[in-house]
LUMVO-987615 format. One record per atom (N, C-alpha, C): x, y, z. Coordinates in steps of 0.05 Angstrom, whole numbers, padded with zeros to 5 digits, always signed. Layout:
N
XYZ/...
//
This chain:
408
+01918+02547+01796/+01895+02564+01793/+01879+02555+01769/+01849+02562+01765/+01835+02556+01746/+01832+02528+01741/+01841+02508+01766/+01848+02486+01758/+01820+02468+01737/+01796+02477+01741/+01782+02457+01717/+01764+02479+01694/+01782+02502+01698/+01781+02519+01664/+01797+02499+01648/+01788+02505+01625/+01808+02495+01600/+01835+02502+01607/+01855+02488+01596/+01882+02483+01594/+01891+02518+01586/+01882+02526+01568/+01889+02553+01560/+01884+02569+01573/+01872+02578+01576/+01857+02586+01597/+01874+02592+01621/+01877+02567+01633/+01891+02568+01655/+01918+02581+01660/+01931+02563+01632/+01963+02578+01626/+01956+02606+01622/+01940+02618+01609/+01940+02644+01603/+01933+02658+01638/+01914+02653+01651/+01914+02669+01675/+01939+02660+01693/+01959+02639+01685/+01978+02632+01701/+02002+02660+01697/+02008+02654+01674/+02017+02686+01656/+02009+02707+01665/+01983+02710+01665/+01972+02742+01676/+01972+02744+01703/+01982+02725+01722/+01985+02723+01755/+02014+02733+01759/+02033+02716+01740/+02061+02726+01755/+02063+02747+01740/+02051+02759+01713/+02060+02781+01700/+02053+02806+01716/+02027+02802+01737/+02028+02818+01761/+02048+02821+01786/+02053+02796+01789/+02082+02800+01810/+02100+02814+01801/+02110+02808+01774/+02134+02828+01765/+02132+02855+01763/+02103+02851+01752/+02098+02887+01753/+02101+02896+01766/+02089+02889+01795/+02097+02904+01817/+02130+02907+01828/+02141+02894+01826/+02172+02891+01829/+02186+02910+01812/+02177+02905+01787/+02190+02924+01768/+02187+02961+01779/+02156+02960+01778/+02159+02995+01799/+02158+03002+01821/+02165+02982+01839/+02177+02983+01863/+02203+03004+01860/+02218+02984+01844/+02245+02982+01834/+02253+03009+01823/+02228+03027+01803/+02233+03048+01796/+02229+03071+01802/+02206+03070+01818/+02193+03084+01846/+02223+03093+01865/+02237+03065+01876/+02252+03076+01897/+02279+03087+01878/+02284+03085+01863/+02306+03096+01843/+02297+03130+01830/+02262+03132+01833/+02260+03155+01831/+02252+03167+01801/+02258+03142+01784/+02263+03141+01756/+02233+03137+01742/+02210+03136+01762/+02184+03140+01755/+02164+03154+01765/+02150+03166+01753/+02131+03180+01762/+02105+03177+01753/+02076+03184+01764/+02056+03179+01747/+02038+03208+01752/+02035+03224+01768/+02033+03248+01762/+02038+03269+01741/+02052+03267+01725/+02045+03273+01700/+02039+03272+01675/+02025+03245+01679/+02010+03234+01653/+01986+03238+01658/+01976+03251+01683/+01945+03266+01690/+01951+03297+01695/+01960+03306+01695/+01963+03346+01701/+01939+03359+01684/+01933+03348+01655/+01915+03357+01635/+01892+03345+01635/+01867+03352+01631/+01850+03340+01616/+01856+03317+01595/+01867+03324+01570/+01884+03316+01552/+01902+03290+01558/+01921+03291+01576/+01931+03280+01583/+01914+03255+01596/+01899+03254+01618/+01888+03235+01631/+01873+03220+01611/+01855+03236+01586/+01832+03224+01571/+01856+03200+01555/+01874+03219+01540/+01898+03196+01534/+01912+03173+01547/+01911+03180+01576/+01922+03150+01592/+01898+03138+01594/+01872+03139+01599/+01846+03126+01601/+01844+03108+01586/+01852+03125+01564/+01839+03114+01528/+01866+03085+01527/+01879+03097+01531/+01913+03073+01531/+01897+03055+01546/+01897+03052+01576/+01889+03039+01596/+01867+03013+01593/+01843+03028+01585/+01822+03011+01568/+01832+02994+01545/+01845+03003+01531/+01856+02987+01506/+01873+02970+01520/+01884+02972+01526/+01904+02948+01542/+01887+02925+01565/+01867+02936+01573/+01848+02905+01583/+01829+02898+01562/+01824+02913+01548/+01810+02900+01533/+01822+02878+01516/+01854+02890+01505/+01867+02870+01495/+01874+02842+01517/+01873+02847+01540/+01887+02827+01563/+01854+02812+01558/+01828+02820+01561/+01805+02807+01565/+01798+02784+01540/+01800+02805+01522/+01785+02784+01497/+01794+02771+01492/+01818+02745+01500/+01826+02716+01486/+01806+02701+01502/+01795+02712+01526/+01780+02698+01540/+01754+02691+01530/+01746+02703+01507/+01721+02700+01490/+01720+02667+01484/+01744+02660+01486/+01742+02643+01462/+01760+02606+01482/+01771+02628+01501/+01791+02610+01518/+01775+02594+01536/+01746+02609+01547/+01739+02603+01580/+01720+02578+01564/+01715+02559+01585/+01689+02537+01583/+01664+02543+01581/+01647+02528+01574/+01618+02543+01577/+01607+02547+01604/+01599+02570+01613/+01599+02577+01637/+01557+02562+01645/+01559+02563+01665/+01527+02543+01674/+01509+02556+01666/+01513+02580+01678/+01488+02608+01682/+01485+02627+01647/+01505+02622+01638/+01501+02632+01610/+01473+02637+01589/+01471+02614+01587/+01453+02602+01574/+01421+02617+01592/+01422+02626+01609/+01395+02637+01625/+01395+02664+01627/+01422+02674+01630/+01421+02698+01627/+01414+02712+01599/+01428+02698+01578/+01432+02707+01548/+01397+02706+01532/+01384+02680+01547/+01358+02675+01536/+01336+02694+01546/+01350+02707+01572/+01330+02726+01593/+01335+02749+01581/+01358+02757+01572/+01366+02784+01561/+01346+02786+01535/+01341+02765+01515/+01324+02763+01490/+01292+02762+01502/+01289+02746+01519/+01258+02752+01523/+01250+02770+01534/+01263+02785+01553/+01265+02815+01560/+01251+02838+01537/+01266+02834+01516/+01257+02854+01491/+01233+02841+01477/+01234+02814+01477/+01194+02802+01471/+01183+02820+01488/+01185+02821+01520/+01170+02827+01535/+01164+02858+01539/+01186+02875+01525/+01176+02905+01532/+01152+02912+01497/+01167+02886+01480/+01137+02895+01459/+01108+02887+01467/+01105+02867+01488/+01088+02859+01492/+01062+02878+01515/+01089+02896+01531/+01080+02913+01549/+01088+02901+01577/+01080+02918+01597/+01089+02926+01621/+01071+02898+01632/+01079+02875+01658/+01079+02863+01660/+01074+02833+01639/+01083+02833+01615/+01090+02809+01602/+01101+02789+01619/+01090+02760+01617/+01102+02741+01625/+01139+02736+01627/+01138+02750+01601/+01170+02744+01592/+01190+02750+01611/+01182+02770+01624/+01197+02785+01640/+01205+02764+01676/+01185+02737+01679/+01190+02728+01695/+01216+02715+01689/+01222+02713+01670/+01251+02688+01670/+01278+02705+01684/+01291+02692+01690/+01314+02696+01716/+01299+02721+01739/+01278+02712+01742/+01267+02736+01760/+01287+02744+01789/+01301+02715+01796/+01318+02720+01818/+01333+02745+01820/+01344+02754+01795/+01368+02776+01800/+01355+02793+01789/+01355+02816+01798/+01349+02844+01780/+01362+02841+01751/+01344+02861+01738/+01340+02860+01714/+01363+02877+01694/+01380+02894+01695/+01391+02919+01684/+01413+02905+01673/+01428+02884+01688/+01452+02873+01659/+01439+02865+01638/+01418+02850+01637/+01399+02834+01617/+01384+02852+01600/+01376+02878+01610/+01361+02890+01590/+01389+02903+01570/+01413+02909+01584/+01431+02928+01575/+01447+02903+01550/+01444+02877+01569/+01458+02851+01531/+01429+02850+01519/+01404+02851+01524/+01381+02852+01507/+01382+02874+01487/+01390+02887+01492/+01388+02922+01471/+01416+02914+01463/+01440+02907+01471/+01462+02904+01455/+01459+02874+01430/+01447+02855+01441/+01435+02835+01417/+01414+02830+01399/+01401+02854+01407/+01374+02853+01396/+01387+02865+01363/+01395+02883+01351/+01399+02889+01328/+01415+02872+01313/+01441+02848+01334/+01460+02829+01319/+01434+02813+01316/+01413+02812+01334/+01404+02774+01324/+01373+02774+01323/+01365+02797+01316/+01343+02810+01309/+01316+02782+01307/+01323+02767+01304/+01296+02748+01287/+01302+02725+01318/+01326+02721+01336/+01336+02696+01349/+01321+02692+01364/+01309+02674+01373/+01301+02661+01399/+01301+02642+01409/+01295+02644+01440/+01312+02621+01448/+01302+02615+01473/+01291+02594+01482/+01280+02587+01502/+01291+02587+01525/+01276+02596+01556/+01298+02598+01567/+01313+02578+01579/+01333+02593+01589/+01350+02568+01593/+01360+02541+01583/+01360+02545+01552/+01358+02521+01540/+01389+02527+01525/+01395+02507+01509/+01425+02516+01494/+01417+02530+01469/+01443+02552+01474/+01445+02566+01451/+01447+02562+01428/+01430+02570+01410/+01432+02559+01377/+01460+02566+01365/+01475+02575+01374/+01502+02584+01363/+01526+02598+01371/+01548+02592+01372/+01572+02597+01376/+01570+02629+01380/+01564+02637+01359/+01565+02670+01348/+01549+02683+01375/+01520+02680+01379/+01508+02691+01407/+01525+02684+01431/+01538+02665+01438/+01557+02666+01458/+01578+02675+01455/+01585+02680+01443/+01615+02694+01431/+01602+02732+01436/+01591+02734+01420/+01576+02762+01419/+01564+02775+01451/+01558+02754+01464/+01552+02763+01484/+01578+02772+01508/+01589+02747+01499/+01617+02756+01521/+01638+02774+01519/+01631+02792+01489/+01640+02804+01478/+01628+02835+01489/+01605+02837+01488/+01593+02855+01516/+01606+02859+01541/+01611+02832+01559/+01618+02838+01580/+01649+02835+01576/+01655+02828+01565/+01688+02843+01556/+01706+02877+01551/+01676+02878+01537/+01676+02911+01541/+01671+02929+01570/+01646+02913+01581/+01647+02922+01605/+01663+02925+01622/+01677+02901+01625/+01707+02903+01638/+01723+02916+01628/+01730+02924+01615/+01759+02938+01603/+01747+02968+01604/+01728+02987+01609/+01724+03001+01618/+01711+03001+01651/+01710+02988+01658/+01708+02990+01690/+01744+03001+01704/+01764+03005+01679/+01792+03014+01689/+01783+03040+01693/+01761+03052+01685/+01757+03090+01687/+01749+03090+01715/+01720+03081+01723/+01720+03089+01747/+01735+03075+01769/+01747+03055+01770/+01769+03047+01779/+01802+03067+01789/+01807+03082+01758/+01827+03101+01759/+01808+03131+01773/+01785+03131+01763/+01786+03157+01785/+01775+03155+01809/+01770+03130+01819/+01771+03119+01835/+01795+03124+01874/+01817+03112+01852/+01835+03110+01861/+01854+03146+01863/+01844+03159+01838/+01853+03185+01848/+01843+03210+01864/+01822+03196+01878/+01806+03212+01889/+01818+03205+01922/+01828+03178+01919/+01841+03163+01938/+01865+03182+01944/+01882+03181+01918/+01907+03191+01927/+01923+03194+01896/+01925+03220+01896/+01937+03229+01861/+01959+03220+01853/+01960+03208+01837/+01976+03192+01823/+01979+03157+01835/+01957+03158+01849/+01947+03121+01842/+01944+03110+01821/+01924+03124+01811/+01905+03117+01798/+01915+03097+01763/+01941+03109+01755/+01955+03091+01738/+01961+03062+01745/+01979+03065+01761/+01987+03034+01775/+01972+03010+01787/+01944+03032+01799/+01923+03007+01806/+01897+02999+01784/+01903+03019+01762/+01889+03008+01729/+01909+02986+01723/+01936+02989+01718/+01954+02978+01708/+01946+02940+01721/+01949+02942+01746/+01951+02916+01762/+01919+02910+01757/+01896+02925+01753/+01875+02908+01751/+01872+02905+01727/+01880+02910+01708/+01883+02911+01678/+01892+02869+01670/+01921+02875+01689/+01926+02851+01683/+01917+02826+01707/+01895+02845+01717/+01890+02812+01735/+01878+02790+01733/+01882+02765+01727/+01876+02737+01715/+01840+02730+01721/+01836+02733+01748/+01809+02729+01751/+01787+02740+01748/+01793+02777+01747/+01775+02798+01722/+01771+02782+01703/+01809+02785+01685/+01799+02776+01656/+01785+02745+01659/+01791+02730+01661/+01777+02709+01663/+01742+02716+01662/+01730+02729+01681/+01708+02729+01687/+01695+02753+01670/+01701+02769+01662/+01695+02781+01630/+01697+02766+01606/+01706+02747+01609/+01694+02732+01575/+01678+02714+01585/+01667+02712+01605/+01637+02692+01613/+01613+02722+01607/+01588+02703+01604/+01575+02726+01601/+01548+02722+01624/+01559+02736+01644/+01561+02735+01675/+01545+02765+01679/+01542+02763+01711/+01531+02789+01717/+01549+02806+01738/+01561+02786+01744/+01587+02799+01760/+01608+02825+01753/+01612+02822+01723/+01634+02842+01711/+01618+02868+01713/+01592+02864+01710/+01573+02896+01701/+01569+02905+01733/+01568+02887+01747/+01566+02888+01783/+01585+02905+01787/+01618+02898+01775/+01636+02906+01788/+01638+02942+01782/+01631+02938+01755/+01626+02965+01741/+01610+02990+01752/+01594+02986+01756/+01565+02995+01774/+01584+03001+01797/+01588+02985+01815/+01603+02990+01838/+01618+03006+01850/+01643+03004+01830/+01661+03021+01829/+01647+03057+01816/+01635+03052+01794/+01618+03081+01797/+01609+03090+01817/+01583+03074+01839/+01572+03083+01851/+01599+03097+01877/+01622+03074+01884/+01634+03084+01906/+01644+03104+01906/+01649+03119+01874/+01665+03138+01870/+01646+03165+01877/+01623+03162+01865/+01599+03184+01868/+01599+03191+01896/+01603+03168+01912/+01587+03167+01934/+01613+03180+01958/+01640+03178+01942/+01666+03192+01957/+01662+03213+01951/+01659+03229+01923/+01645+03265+01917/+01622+03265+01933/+01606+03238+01946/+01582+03259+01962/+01594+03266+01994/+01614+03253+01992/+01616+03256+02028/+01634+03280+02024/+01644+03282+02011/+01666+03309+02003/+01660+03331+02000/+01630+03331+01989/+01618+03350+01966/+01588+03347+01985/+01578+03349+01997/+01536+03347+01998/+01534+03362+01993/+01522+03360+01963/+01496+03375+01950/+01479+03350+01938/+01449+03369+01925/+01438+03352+01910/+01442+03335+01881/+01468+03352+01878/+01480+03346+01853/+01484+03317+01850/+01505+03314+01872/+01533+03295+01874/+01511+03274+01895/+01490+03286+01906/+01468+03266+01921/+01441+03245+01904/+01439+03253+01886/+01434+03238+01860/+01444+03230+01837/+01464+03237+01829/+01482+03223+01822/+01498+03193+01833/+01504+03201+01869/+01505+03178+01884/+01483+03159+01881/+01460+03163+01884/+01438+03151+01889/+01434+03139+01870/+01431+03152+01841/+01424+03142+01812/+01441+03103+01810/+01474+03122+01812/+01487+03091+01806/+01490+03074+01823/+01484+03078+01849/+01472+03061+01869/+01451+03035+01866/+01434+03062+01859/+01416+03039+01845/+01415+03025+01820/+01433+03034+01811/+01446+03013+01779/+01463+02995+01791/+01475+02996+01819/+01492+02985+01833/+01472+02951+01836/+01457+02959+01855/+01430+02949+01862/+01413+02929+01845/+01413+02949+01817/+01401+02934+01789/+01414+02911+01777/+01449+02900+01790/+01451+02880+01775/+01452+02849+01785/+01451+02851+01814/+01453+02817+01822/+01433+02817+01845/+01428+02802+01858/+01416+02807+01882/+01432+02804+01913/+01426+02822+01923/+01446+02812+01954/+01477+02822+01956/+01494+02809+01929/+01521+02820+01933/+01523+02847+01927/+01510+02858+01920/+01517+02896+01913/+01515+02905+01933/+01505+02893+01959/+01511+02914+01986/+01536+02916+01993/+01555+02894+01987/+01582+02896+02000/+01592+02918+01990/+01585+02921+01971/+01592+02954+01958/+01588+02979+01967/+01567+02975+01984/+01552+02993+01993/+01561+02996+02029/+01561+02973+02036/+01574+02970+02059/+01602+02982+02074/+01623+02984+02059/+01646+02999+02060/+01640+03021+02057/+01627+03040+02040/+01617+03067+02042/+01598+03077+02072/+01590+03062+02071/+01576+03065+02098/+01592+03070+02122/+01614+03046+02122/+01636+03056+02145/+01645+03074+02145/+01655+03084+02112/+01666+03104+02115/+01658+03128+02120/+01631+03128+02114/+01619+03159+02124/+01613+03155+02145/+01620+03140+02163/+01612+03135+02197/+01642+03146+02205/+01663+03146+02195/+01688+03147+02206/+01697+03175+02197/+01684+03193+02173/+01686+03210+02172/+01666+03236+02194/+01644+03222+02197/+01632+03229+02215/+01635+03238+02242/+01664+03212+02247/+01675+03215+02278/+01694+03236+02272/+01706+03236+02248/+01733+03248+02253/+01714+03289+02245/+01698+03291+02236/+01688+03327+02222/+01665+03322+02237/+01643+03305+02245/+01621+03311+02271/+01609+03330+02248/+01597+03325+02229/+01581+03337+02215/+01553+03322+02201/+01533+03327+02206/+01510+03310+02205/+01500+03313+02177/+01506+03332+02164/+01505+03326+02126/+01505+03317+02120/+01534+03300+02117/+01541+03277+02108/+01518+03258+02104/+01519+03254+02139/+01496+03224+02144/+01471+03236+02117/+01455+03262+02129/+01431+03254+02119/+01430+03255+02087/+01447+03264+02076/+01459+03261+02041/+01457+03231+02043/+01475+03225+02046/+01489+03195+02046/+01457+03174+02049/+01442+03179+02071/+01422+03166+02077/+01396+03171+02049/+01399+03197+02039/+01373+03202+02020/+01390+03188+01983/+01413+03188+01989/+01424+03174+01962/+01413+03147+01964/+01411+03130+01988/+01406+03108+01984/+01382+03102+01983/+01363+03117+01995/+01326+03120+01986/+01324+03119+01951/+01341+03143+01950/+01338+03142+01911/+01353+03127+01906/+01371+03107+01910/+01381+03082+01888/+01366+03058+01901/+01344+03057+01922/+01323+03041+01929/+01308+03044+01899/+01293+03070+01906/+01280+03083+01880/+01282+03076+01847/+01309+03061+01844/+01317+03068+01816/+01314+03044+01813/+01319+03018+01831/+01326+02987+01837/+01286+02983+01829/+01273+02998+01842/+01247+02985+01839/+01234+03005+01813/+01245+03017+01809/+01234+03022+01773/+01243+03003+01743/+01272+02995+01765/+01282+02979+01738/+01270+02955+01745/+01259+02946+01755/+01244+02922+01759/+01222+02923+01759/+01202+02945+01755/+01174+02954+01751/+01165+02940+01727/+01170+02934+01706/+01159+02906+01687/+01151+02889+01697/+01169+02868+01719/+01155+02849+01734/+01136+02859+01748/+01141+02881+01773/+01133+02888+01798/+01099+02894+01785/+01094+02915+01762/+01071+02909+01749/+01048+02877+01749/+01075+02867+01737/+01059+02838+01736/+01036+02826+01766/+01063+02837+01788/+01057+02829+01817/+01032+02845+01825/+01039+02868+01818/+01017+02894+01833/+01034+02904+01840/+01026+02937+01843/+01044+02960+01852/+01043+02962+01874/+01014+02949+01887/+01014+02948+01919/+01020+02928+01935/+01034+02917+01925/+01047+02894+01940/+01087+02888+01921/+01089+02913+01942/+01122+02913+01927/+01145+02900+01955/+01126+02907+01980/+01138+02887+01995/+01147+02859+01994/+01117+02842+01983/+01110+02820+01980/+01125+02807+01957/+01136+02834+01939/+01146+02822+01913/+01180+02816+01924/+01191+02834+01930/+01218+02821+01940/+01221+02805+01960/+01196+02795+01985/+01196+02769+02000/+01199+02745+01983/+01183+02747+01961/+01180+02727+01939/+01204+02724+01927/+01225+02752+01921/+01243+02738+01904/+01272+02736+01920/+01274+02739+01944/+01284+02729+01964/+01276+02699+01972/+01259+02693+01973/+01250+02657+01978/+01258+02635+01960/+01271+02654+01943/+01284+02639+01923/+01314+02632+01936/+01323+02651+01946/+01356+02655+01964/+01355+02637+01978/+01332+02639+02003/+01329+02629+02024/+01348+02604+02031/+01344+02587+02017/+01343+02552+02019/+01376+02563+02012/+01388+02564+01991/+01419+02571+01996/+01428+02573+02009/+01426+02597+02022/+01432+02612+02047/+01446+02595+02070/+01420+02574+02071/+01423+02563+02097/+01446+02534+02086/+01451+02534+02063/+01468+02510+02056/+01490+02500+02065/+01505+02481+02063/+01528+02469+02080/+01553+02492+02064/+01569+02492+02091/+01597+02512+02075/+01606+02500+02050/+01612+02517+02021/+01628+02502+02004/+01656+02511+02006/+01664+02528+01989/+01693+02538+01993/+01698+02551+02006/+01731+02550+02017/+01739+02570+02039/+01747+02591+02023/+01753+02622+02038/+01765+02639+02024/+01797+02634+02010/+01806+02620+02028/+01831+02603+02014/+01833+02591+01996/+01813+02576+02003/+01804+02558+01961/+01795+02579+01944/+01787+02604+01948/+01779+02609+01924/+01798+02635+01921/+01823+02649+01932/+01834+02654+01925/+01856+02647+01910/+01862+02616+01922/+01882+02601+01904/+01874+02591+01875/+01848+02583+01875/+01824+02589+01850/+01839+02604+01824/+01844+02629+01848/+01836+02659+01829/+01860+02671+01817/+01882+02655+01836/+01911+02675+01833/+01938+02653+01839/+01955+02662+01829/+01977+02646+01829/+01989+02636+01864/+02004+02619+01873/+02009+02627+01895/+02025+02655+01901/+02038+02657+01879/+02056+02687+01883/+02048+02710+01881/+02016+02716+01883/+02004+02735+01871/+01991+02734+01899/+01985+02713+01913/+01965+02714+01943/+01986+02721+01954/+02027+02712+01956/+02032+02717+01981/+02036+02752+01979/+02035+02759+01947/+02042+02788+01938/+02009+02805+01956/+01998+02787+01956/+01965+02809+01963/+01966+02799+01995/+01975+02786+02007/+01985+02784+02035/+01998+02798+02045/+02023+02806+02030/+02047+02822+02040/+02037+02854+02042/+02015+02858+02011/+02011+02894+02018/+01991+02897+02027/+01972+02870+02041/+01948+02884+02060/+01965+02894+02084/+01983+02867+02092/+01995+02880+02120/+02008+02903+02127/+02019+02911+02105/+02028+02934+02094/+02007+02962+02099/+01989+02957+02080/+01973+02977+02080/+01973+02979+02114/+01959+02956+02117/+01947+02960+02137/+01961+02975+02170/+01989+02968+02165/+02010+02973+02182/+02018+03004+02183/+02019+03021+02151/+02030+03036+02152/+02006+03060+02155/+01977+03054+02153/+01960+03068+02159/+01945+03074+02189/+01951+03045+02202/+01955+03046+02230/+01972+03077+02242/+01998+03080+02231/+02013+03090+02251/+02007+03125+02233/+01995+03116+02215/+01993+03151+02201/+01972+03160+02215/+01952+03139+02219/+01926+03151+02239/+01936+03153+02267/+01956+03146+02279/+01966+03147+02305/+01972+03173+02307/+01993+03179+02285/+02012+03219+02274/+01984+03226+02265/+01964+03225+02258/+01934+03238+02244/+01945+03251+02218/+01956+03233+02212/+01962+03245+02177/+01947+03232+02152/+01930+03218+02157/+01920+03210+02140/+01889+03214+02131/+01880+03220+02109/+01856+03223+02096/+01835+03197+02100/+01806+03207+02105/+01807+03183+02109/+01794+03176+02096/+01792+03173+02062/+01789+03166+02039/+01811+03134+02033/+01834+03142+02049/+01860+03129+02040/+01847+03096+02050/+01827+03096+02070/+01821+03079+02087/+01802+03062+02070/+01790+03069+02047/+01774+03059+02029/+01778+03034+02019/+01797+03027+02010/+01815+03003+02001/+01819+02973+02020/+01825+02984+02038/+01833+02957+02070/+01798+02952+02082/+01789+02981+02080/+01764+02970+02089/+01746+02952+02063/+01747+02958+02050/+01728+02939+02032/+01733+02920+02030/+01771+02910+02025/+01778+02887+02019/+01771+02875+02052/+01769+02879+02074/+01759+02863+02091/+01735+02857+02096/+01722+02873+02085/+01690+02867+02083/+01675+02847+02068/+01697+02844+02045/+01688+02829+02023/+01710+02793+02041/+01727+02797+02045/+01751+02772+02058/+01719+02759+02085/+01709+02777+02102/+01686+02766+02123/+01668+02751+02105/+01655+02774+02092/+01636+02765+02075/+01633+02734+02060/+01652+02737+02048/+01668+02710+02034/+01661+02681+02061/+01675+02689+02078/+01679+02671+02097/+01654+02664+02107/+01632+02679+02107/+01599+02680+02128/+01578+02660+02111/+01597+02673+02079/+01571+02656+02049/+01576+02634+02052/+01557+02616+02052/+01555+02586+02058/+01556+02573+02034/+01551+02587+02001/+01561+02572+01981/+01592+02571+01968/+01607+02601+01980/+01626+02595+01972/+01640+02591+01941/+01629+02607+01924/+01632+02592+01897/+01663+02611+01887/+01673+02599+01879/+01700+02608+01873/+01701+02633+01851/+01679+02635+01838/+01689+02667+01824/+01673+02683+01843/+01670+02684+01865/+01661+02703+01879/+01674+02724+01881/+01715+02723+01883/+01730+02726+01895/+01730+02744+01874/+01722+02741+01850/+01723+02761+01827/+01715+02789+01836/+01701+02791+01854/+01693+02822+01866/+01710+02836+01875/+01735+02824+01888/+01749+02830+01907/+01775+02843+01893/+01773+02838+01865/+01803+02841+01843/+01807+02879+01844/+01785+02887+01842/+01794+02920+01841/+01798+02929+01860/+01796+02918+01887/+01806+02929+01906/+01837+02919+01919/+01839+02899+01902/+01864+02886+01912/+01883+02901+01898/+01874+02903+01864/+01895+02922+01859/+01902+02959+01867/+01877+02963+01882/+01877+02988+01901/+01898+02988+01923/+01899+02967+01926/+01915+02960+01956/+01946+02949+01947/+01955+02939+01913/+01975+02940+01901/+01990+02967+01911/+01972+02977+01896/+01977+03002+01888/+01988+03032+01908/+01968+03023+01929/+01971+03044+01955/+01998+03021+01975/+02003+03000+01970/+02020+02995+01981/+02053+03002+01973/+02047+03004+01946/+02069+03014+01933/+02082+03047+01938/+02062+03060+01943/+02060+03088+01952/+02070+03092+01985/+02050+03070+02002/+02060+03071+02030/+02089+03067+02028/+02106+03051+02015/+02131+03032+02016/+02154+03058+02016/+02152+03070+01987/+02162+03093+01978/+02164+03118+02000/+02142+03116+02011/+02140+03150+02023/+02167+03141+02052/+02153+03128+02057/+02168+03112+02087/+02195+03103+02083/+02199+03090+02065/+02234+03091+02055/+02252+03113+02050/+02234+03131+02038/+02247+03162+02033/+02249+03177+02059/+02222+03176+02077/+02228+03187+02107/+02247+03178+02117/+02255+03152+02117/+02268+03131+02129/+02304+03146+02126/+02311+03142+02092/+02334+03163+02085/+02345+03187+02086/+02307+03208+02089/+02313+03228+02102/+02329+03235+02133/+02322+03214+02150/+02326+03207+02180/+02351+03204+02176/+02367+03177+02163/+02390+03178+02166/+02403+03193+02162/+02408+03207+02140/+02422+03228+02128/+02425+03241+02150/+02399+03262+02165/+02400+03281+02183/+02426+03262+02210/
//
């Protein structure tokens, strides 16, 4: 794995690959002995804010050697210069030139490291796309998205407990230590704040199918469109799995709420995607906002149509030890096996379904992209440890039924 990261680098996510296999072995091990529990390190307010606070501290510690470990990443240097001329460009006013650099991707990671570097480097500038005048701005910057990652374990953990109570530890725990997160949080990337965003929005967007009101229906919508705000194109896959899922909740309660909630969240995180981009869109004209995302789609275009690069194979082996893919092989089939036959008995929530569906959405997806680029697979880490996690839970419940049976 990591084979043309730095040497350190590599050993270190080699380390943080099997240190995930064991983990999971290790509470397998204490799970079926009985001798663990994670339901009561959440019962309190108190309690949960304390495992959070733990949780975060512990990736953040797993993230930041990577400040200093990873190579100079390509896109760096454009993003970091776009984030600085960003803040020329809001002194300058509402369509400034400045604002065209990295026009390709929405704008909201770049303004959010622009306001986080603007007070460290107050006087810096830096042409775009050109090399950085200094160690310290690349260091400082990846130090942002370091942070970002090591809190993307919150909505991740309530994430996962909304999934199913007392997940939510064990699948922080496994994405805490997963090699190609941390890896891709000490680049200063747009992916980690992607993943962040994401995982908010999916969570909002499980209280809206639970919950329709206007509350929990802009709130969905809001981080949607912060969802929206940070890359272009890949934040639907995010969005995409929610979508099934409120189609499948749909079949199973035949309630038309849902849909039209679900449908007006995504009008308003349309809404929120073209305000945070209204600096440029200004530049363009307000009446031609069609014309403005044809334009910054024509930029995609020619990609798009490019020769296949990597398989999903190559870039999982990329990303993870071999013992760590045949470990994320063994608990999709899993999942996937033991949720089959719960939906056969109709015992299952179908929240639980959140996990298998994404990670296949994103496994197609992977396979359809014609560039293929190996940290893609980086999207795919919080859900894998979702599917750790819920496999560990399927394993347990079914072994204990299993002993219950014999006994009787």
């Amino acid at each position: 794995m990591f084979e043309w990261a730095t040497e350190i680098a590599r050993l270190y996510g080699t380390f943080l690959s099997y240190a995930t296999v064991l983990v999971f072995i290790a509470i397998f091990v204490f799970k079926l002995r009985s001798k663990l529990g994670f339901t009561q390190w959440t019962r309190s307010t108190r309690k949960c804010a304390l495992t959070l606070l733990f949780l975060v501290s512990f990736a953040f510690v797993i993230r930041l050697p990577f400040i200093w470990a990873n190579e100079s990443g390509w896109d760096e240097p454009y993003y970091i210069s776009a984030s600085l001329f960003y803040m020329e460009g809001f002194s300058e006013g509402l369509g400034s030139s400045k604002f065209i650099a990295n026009f390709e991707h929405p704008p909201l990671v770049k303004y959010l490291l622009g306001l986080y570097l603007k007070p460290l480097f107050p006087s810096t500038h830096v042409d775009y796309g050109s090399q950085l005048p200094s160690d310290n701005l690349l260091y400082y910057s990846r130090l942002f998205n370091v942070f970002i990652g090591s809190i993307s374990v919150v909505p991740l953990f309530l994430l996962a407990e909304k999934i199913k109570k007392g997940l939510g530890i064990s699948s922080s725990v496994f994405f805490a230590l997963n090699p190609s997160h941390a890896r891709m949080s000490g680049l200063a990337y747009l992916d980690v704040p992607m993943i962040f965003f994401g995982l908010c929005s999916m969570f909002f967007t499980l209280r809206l199918l639970e919950r329709p009101n206007w509350k929990n229906l802009l709130t969905s919508g809001i981080f949607t469109g912060l969802l929206l705000g940070t890359k272009w194109v890949q934040p639907i896959l995010f969005i995409v799995p929610m979508a099934l899922l409120m189609l499948i909740q749909f079949r199973m309660r035949a309630r038309a709420k849902e849909v039209f909630c679900y449908t007006i969240s995504l009008v308003v995180g349309f809404s929120v995607l073209i305000a945070l981009w209204l600096p440029l869109i200004w530049r363009f004209g307000l009446n031609r906002i069609p014309d403005f995302f044809l334009w910054v789609n024509s930029y995609w275009a020619p990609q798009f149509s490019s020769t296949k690069g990597n398989s999903v194979l190559d870039m999982a082996l990329w990303n993870m030890s071999i013992f760590e893919l045949a470990l994320f092989a063994f608990c999709f089939v899993i999942v996937f096996v033991f949720l089959a036959l719960d939906i056969k008995d109709k015992k299952v929530h179908y929240a639980c379904l959140m996990p298998i569906i994404t990670v296949t959405v994103f496994l197609i997806a992977m396979q359809i992209e014609k560039r293929g680029a190996l940290y893609y697979w980086t999207t795919i880490t919080p859900f894998a440890s979702l599917i750790f996690a819920e496999a560990l839970c399927l394993l347990k419940d079914h072994i204990k039924v299993s002993r219950m049976s014999t006994n009787i």
